[in-house]
ROKE-103409 format. One line per 4 residues: number of its first residue (from 0); their letters; for each residue x, y, z of C-alpha. Coordinates in steps of 0.02 Angstrom, whole numbers, always signed. Layout:
// residues N
NUM = A = X,Y,Z ~ ...
//
This chain:
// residues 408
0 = XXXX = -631,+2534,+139 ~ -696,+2682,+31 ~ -875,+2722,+55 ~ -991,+2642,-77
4 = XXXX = -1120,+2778,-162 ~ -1271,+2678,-152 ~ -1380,+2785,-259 ~ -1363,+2681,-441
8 = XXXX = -1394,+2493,-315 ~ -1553,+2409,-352 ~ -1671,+2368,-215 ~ -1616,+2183,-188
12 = XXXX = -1415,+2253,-178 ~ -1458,+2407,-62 ~ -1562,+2263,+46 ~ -1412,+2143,+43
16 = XXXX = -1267,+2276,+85 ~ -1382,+2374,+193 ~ -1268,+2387,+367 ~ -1220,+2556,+395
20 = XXXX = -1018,+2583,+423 ~ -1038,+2693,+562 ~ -962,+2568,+692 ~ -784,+2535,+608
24 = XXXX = -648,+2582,+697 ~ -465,+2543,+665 ~ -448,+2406,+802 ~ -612,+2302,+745
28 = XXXX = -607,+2350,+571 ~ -772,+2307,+474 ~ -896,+2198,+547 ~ -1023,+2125,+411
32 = XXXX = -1163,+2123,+520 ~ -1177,+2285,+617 ~ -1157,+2260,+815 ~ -1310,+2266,+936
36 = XXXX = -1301,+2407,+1049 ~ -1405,+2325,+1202 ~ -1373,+2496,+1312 ~ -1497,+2619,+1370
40 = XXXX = -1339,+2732,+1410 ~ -1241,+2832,+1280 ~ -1088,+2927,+1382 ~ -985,+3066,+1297
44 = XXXX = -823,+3168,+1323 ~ -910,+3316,+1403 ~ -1057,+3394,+1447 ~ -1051,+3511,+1295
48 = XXXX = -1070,+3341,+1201 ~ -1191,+3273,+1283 ~ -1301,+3410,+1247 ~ -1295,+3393,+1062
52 = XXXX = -1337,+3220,+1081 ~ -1478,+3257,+1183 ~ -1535,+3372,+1042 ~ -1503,+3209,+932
56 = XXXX = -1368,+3282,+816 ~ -1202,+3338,+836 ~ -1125,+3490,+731 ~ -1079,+3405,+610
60 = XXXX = -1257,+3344,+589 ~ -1186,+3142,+648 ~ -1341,+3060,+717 ~ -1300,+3066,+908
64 = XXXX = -1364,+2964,+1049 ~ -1397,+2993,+1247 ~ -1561,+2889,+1302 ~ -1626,+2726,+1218
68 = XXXX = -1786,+2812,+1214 ~ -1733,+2930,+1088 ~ -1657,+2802,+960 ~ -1518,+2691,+940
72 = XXXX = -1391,+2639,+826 ~ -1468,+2491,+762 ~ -1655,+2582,+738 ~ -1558,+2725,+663
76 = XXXX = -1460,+2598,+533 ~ -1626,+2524,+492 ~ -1713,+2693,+466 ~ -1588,+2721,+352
80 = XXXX = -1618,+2585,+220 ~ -1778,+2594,+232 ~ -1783,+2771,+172 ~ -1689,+2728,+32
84 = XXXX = -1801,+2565,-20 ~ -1953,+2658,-19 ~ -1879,+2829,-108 ~ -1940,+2950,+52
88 = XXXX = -1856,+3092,+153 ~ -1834,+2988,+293 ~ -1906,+2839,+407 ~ -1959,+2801,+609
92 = XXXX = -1966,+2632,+658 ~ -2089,+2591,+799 ~ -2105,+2440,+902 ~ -2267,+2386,+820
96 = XXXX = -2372,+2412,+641 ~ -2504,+2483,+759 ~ -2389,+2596,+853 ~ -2310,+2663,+668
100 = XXXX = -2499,+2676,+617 ~ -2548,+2790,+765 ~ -2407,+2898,+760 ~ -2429,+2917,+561
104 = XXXX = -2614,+2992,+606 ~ -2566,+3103,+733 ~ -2412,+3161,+602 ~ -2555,+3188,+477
108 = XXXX = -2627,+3319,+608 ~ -2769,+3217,+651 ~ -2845,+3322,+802 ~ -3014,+3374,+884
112 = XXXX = -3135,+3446,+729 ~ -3045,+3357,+597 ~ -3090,+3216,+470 ~ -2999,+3070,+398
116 = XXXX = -3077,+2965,+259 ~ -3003,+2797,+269 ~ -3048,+2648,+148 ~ -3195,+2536,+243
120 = XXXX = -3080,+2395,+203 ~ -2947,+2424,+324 ~ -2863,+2296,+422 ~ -3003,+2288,+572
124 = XXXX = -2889,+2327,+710 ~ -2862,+2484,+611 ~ -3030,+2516,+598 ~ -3036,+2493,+785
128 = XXXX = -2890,+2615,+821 ~ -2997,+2745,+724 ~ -3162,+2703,+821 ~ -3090,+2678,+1004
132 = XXXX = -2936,+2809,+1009 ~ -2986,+2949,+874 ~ -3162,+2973,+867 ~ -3193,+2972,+1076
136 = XXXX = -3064,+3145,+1042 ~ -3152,+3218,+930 ~ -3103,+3154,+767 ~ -3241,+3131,+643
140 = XXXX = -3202,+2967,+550 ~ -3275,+2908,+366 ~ -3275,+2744,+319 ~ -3309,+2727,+112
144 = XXXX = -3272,+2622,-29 ~ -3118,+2687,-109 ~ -3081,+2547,-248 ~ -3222,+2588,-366
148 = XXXX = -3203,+2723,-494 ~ -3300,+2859,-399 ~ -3146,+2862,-273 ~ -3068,+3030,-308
152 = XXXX = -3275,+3113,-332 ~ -3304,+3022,-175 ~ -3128,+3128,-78 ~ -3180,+3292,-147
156 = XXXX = -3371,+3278,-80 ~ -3311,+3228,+95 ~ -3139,+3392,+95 ~ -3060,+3267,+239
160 = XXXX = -2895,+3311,+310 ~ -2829,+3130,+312 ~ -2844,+2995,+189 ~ -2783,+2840,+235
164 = XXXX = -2798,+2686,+121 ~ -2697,+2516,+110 ~ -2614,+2470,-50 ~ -2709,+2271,-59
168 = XXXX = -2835,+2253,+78 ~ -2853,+2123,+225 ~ -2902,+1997,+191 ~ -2996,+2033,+6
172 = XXXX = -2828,+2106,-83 ~ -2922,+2245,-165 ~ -2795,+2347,-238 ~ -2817,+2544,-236
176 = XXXX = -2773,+2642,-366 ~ -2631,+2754,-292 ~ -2597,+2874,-418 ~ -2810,+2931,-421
180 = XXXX = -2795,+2917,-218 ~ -2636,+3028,-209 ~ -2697,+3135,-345 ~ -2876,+3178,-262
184 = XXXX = -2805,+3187,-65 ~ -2680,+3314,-133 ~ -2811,+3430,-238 ~ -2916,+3451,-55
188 = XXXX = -2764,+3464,+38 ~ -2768,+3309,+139 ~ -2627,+3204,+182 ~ -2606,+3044,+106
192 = XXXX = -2571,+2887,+209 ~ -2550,+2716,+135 ~ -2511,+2563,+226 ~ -2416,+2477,+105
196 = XXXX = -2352,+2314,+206 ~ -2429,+2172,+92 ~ -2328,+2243,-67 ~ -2170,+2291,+27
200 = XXXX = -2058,+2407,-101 ~ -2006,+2265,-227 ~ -2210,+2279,-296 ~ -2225,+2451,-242
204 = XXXX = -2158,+2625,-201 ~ -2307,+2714,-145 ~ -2216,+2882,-141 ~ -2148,+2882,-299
208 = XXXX = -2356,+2873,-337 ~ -2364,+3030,-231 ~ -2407,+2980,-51 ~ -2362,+3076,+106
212 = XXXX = -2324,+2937,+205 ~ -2295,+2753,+201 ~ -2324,+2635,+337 ~ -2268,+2461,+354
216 = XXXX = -2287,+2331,+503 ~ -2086,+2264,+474 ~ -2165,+2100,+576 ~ -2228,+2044,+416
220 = XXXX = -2144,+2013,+248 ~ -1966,+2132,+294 ~ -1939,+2036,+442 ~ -1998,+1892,+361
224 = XXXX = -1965,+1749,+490 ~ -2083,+1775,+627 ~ -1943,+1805,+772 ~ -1994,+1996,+771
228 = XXXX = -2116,+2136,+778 ~ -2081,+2311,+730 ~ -2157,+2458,+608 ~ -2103,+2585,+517
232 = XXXX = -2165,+2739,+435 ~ -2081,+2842,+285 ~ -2096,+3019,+256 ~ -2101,+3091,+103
236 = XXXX = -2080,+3274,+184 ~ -1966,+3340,+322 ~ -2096,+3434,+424 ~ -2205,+3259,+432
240 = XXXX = -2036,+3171,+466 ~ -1999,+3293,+608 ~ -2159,+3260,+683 ~ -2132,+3058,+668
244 = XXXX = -1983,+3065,+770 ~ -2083,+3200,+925 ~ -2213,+3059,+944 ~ -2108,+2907,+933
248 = XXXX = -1996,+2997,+1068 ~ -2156,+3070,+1159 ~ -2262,+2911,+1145 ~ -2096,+2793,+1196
252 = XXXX = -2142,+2682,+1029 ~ -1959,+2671,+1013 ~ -1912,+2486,+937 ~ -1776,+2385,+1007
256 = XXXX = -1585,+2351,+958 ~ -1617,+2171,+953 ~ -1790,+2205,+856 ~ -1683,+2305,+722
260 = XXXX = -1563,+2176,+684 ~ -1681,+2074,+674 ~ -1783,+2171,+541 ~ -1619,+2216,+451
264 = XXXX = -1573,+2026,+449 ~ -1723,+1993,+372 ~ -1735,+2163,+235 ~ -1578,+2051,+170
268 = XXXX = -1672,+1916,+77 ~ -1846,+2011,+68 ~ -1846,+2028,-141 ~ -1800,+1816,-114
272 = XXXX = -1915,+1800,-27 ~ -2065,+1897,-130 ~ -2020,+1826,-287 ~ -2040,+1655,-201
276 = XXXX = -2201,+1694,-115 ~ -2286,+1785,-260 ~ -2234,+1647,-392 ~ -2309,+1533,-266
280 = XXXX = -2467,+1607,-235 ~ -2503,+1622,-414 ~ -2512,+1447,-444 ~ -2606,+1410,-272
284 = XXXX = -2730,+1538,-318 ~ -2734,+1428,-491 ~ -2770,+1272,-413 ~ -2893,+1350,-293
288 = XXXX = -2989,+1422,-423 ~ -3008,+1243,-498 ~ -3048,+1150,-350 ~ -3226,+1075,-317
292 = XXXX = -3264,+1134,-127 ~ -3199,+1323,-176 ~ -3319,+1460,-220 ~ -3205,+1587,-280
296 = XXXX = -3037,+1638,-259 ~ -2984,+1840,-223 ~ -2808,+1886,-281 ~ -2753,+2013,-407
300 = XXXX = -2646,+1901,-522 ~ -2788,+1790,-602 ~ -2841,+1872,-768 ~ -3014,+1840,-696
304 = XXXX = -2990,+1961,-559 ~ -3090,+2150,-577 ~ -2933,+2235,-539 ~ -2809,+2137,-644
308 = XXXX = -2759,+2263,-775 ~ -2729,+2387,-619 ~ -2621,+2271,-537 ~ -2518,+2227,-695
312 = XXXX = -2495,+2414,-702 ~ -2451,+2465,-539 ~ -2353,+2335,-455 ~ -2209,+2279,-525
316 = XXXX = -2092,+2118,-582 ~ -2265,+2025,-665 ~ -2294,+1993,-487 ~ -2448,+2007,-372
320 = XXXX = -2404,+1974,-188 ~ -2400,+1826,-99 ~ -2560,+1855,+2 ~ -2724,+1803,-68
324 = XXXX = -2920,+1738,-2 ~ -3029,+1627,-45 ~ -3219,+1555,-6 ~ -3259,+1398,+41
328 = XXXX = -3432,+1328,-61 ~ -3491,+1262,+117 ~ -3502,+1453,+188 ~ -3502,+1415,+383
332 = XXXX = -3387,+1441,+530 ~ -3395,+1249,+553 ~ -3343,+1215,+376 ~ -3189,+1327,+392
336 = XXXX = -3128,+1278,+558 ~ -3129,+1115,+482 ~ -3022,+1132,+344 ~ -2894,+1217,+436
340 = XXXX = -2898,+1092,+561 ~ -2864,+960,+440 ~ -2685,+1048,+374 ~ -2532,+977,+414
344 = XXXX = -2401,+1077,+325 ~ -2496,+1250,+336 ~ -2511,+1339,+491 ~ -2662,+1398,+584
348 = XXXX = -2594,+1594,+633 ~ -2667,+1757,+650 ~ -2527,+1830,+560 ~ -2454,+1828,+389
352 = XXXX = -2275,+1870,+275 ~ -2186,+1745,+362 ~ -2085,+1620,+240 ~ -2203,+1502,+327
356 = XXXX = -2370,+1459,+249 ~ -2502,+1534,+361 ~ -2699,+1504,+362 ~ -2811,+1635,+458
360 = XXXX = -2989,+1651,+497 ~ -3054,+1835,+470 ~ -3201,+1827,+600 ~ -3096,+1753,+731
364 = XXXX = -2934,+1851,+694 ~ -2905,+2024,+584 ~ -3074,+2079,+574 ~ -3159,+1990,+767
368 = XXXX = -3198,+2168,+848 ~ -3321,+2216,+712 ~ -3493,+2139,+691 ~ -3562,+2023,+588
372 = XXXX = -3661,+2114,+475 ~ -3515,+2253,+467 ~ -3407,+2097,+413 ~ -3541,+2026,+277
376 = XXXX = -3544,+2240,+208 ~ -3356,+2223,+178 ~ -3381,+2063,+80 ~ -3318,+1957,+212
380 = XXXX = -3426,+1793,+214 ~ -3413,+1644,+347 ~ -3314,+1542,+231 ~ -3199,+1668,+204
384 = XXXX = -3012,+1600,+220 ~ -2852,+1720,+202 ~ -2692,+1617,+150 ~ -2506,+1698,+158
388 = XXXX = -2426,+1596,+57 ~ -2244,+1519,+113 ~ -2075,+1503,+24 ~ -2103,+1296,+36
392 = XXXX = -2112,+1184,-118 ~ -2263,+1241,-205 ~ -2305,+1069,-227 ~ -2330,+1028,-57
396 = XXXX = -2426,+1174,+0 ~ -2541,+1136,-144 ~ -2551,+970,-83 ~ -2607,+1008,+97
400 = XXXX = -2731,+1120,+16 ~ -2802,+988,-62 ~ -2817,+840,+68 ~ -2895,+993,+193
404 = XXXX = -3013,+1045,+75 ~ -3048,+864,+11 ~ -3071,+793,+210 ~ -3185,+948,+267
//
């Protein structure tokens, strides 16, 4: 079978068609679901061989393979499409969102005497990574508001060497404005980091907005079913790409042949899947906003929202994301733990992007290592709910919504 050229597909075909033909041979033919290659062992005819896949290449440039460590097949395939979905010179998947997060930093050249500006509404474990791992080495770390309109003023008065941002925020969905961002970290000649997993590339390609690097935690919305955990992070530049691959080698962040498949099973119905979960969430946030015991609802698509017209501009297919928040009038822990005690079709998780609906508490879950009063500074109150929305009838999620919220 000839070789399709992939370049004219559109996101949801690449997604769909996305196993690599690298494992037909003329006894097997061509599987439709690429094998999983469970060894930690890659022989080869000779010694001379071996060393070019030790080196990771042969001649010929072929991917090669010796140690698990270094890669495999099925990581490799994965890298692959997600490259192409997201427009960059090339992807590493990790075995985590955190691990892809850490090893985009150190790519950045994050180091003792340098500074990284990072949004103050990152997801908190982020904000933890910074505090804990970075700063104890020597890395001076800035925590600002970098929604408002003074963003790109705000990059040039601190000259960091890092910015790192997220595209909508956990659990507020701000959305930043990637093209000021992008613009302002490039003028001082930092690198841009964006962690882009709550859009995914059907609402957004933050390189094509001019981003250095993209990360995603795959566990979410590309894998999509909650049977996984994984990250990736795309390059838009070799040397940052070369550097990628050295730490997730160095580091041992390598994910998993049975993790990839996974992911890649799951990258096949993704753009389903958003269009279900953003069309959802719209009308959720809709009947939210309406509802007696709610004190206001945070998502992007209501016309009502600040950031609206920035969101109909940047993201794409008149949708918004399937992720939104919302407060509860009664603002106490007691008052939220019982409304999500009282659902019976939405589930309590820390987690989110699965086709599941899924209810979170920040204090408890995303955001429990910071403090209270860091939490109330990031607009994070104690009725503060976070709801991934699920791929279920809209009807019934609404539904549970409502008898929760009606028994609390």
């Amino acid at each position: 079978m000839k070789k399709p050229d992939r370049s004219s597909w559109k996101l949801d075909t690449l997604l769909v068609h996305s196993t690599e033909q690298d494992h037909v041979t003329e006894a097997t033919g061509m599987p439709t679901v690429q094998p999983i290659y469970a060894s930690t062992t890659y022989l080869h005819r000779d010694t001379e061989a071996l060393d070019y896949a030790l080196g990771g290449a042969l001649p010929s440039g072929e991917q090669a393979y010796a140690y698990a460590r270094q890669g495999n097949p099925n990581a490799h395939a994965l890298e692959n499409i997600l490259c192409q979905a997201e427009a960059g010179a090339g992807a590493v998947v990790f075995a985590s969102g955190m691990a892809a997060i850490h090893a985009a930093l150190l790519a950045a050249g994050l180091a003792p005497g340098s500074k990284i500006l990072a949004a103050q509404d990152l997801y908190g474990t982020t904000i933890t990574l910074l505090r804990k791992i970075l700063m104890p080495g020597g890395v001076e770390v800035v925590l600002c508001d970098l929604y408002g309109t003074d963003a790109a003023a705000r990059i040039e008065e601190e000259q960091p060497d890092v910015v790192y941002v997220e595209t909508l925020s956990n659990p507020l969905v701000k959305l930043i404005d990637l093209d000021t961002i992008s613009a302002a970290a490039s003028k001082v000649g930092a690198v841009s980091i964006v962690d882009s997993t709550f859009t995914t590339p059907y609402l957004v390609r933050p390189i094509e907005h001019g981003f250095d690097l993209v990360v995603h935690s795959a566990t979410k919305y590309m894998g999509g079913h909650g049977d996984s955990t994984a990250g990736v992070v795309i390059s838009a530049k070799n040397a940052l790409l070369d550097l990628l691959r050295t730490y997730a080698n160095t580091l041992g962040a390598m994910l998993s042949p049975f993790e990839s498949h996974l992911i890649m099973r799951g990258l096949k119905t993704l753009t389903l899947r958003m269009e279900r979960q953003c069309d959802n969430a719209l009308q959720v946030a809709r009947f939210l906003q309406r509802h007696p015991a709610v004190e206001c609802v945070h998502y992007p698509g209501l016309p009502g929202h600040p950031q609206h017209e920035l969101a109909s501009r940047l993201l794409e297919h008149g949708r918004f994301g399937g992720l939104l928040a919302f407060e509860l009038k009664a603002q106490s822990r007691a008052a939220a733990f019982c409304f999500m005690d009282n659902l019976q079709l939405c589930l309590r998780a820390a987690t989110l992007g699965d086709v599941y609906s899924q209810v979170s508490y920040p204090p408890i879950a995303s955001h429990r290592n910071l403090t209270e009063s860091e939490r109330q500074s990031m607009g994070i109150t104690d009725g503060c709910i976070r709801l991934s929305v699920g791929i279920e009838n809209v009807e019934d999620i609404i539904n549970d919504l409502d008898q929760a919220l009606t028994s609390s």
